[in-house]
C-alpha positions in Angstrom: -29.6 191.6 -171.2 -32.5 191.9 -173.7 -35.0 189.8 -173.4 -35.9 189.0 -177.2 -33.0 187.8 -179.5 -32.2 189.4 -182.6 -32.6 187.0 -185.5 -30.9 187.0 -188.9 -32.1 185.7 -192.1 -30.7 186.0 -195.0 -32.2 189.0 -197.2 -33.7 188.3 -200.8 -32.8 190.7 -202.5 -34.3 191.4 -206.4 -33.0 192.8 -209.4 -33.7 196.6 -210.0 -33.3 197.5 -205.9 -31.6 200.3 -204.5 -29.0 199.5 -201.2 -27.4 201.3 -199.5 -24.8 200.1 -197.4 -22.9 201.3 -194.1 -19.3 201.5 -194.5 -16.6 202.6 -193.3 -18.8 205.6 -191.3 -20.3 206.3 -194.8 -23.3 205.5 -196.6 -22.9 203.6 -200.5 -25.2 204.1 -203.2 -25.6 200.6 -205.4 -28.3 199.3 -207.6 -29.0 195.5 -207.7 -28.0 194.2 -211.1 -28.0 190.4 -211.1 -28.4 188.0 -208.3 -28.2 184.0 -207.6 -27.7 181.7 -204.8 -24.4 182.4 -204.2 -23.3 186.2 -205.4 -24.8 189.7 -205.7 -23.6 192.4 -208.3 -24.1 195.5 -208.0 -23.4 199.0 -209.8 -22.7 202.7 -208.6 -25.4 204.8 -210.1 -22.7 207.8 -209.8 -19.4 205.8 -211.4 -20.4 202.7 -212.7 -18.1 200.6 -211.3 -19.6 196.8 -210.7 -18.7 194.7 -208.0 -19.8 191.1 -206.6 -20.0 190.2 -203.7 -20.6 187.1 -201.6 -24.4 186.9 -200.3 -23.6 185.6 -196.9 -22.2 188.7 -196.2 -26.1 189.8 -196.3 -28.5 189.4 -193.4 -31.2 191.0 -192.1 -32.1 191.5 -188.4 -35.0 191.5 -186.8 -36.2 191.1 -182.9 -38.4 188.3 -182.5 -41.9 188.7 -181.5 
C-alpha cells in the first residue's frame, strides 16, 4: 500500500489552453474555448467540432507531500 495518498483537485483550467486527453487508448487534441463554474468547451484544432463537457469530470492528481 503506498504510503502517501493521491489527492484530487479540481483543475482550473483558462481560455486559450491546449489538452489533451486520454481516451479510449488514444490521445485528443482540444483547445479551451470558454469556461465557467459548471462546463468546459472545447474545439478540435484539426475538425472543429465543439463540445461541452461537465467540469467534474476534470481533476488533477497529485501525491501529497
Amino acid at each position: 500500500m503506498s504510503k502517501k495518498p493521491t489527492i484530487f483537485e479540481p483543475y482550473q483550467f483558462e481560455v486559450g489552453e491546449r489538452i489533451l486527453r486520454r481516451r479510449k487508448g488514444k490521445l485528443e487534441d482540444w483547445d479551451v474555448i470558454a469556461v465557467n463554474d459548471d462546463e468546459i468547451t472545447v474545439k478540435c484544432p484539426f475538425h472543429g467540432m465543439e463540445l461541452t463537457w461537465k467540469r467534474n469530470h476534470f481533476w488533477f492528481g497529485g501525491n501529497s507531500d
